[in-house]
TIMI-408878 format. One record per residue: x, y, z of N, C-alpha, C, O in turn; residue in three letters. Coordinates in steps of 0.05 Angstrom, whole numbers, plus 5000, padded with zeros to 4 digits. Layout:
// TIMI-408878
XYZXYZXYZXYZALA ...
This chain:
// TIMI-408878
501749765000500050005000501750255000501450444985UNK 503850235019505250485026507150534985506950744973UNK 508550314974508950244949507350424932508450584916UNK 504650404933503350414911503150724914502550864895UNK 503550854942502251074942504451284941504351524938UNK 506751084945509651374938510451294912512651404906UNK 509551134893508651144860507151384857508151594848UNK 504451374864503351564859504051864863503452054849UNK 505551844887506452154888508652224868509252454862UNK 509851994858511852024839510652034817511851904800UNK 508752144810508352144782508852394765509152374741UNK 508852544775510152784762514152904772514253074789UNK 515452854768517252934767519753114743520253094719UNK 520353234757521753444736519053614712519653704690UNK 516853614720515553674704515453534684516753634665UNK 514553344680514853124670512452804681512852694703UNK 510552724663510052504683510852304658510952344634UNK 511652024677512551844675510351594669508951484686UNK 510151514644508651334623507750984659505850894672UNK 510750954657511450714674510150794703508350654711UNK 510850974717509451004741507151024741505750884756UNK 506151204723502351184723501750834713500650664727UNK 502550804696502350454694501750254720500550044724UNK 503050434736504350184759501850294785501250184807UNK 501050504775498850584801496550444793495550354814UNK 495050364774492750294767492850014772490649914775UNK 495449774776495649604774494849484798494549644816UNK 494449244805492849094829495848874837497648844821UNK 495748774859497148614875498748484857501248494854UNK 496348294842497448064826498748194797500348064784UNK 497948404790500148554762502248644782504248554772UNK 502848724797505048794807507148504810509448504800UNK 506248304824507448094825508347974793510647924785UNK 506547954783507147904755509048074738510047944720UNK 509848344739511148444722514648434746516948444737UNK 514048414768516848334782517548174773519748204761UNK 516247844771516247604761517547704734520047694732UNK 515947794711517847874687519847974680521347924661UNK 519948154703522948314688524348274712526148434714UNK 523948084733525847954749527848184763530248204765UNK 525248374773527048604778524748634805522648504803UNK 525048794831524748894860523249144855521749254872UNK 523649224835522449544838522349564806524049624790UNK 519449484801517849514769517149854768516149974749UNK 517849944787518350334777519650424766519050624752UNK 522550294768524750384751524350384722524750584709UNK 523550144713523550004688521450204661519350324667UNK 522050204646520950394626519050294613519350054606UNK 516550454606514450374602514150194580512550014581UNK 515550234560515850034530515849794540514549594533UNK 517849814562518849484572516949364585516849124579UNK 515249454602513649354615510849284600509449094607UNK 510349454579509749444555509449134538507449004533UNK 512949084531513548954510513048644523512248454511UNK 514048644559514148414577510848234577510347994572UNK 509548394582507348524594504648264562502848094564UNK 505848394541505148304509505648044504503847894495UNK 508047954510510047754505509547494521510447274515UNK 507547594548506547464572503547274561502847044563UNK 502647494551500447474549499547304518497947114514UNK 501147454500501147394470503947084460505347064440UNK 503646924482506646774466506746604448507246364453UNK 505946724413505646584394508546474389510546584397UNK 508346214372510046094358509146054329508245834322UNK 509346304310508846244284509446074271507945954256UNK 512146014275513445714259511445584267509645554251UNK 511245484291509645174308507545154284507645014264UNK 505245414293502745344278503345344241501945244223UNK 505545474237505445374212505645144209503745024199UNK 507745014214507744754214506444554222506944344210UNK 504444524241502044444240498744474222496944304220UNK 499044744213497644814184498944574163497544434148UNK 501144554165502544484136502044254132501444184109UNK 502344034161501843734164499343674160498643464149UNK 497543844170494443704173493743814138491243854136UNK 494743854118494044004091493543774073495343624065UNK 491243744068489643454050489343574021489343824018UNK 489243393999488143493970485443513971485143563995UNK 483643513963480443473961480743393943482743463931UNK 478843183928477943043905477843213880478843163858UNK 476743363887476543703867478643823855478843893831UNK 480043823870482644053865485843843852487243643856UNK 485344053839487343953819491143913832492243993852UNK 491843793814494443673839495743903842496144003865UNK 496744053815497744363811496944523834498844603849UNK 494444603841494244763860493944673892493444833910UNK 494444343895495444313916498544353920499244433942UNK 499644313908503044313908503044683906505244733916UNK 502244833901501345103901501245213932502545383943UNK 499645053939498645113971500645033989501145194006UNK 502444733990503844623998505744804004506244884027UNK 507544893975509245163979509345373993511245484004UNK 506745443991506045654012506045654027507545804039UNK 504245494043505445424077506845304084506945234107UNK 509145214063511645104079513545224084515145174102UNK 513345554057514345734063514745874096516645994106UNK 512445804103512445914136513645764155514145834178UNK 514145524141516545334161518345354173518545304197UNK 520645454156522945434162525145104156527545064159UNK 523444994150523944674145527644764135529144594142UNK 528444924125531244904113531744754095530544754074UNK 533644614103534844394075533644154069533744044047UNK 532144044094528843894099527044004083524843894087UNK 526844164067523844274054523644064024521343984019UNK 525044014012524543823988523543543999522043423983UNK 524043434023523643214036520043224052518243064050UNK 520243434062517643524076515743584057513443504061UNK 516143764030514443764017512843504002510443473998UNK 515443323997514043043980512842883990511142733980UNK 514042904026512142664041509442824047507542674051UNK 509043004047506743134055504843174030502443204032UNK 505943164009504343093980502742873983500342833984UNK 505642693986504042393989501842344008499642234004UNK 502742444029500342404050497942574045495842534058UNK 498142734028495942964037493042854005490742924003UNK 494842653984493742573967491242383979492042233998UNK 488742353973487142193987486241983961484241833963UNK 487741983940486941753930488741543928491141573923UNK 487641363930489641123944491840983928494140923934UNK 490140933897491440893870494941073869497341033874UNK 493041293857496241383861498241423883500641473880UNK 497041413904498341443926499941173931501841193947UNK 499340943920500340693914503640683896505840563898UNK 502240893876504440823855506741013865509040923865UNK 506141263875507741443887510541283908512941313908UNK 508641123925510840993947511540793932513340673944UNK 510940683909512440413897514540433888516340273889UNK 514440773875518140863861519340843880518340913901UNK 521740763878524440863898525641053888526441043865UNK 526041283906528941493905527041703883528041803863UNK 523941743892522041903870523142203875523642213899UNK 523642393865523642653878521142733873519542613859UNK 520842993885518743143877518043243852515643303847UNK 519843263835518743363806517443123794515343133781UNK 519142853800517842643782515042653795513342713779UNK 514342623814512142543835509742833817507742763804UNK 510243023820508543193807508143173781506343303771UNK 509743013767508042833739506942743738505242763720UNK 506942513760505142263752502242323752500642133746UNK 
């Protein structure tokens, strides 16, 4: 309590108020604990508002774009409809969001194969040995 309330008196200084201190007055028990917890610091007054900010985002928001791309990419089926061209179209594209590296010619062809739902060719596909992808997008 005594904390929160010599924040508050600190909020104007040098003529000047401070983004981070008004931040830190509105905040309740458990945001206070939480942004110590983040920036692993005793005194979340010091710390500048961007940061507490950016911690604060990063806490809350912790995407892994790769991950879900790559889970977009695996679960990616042909439909009966659609032509092989514009599955191998699509494939590229979200594998693009991978990161797969020097794995991407390998990831793309097994994921062809798998993502093909007809069985026939999906037969003849695994019967070649040593198929690359270009042949595989002929057949």
């Amino acid at each position: 309590m005594v904390e929160c309330f010599e924040l508050w008196c600190s909020l104007r200084q040098n003529g000047k108020q401070q983004q981070s201190v008004l931040f830190l007055t509105v905040r309740g028990k458990e945001m206070d604990s939480l942004l110590k917890n983040l920036a692993f610091s005793d005194n979340s007054a010091k710390i500048l508002f961007q940061m507490l900010k950016q911690l604060l985002l990063v806490h809350v928001n912790p995407v892994d774009f790769q991950a879900i791309g790559r889970e977009k990419f695996n679960y990616l089926v042909r439909a009966e409809s659609m032509p092989c061209r514009n599955f191998i179209l699509l494939l590229n594209k979200q594998a693009s969001k991978c990161n797969y590296g020097e794995r991407l010619e390998e990831q793309l062809y097994d994921r062809f194969i798998a993502g093909i739902k007809n069985g026939t060719l999906q037969r003849k596909l695994l019967e070649k040995k040593d198929l690359k992808s270009p042949d595989a997008r002929r057949m």
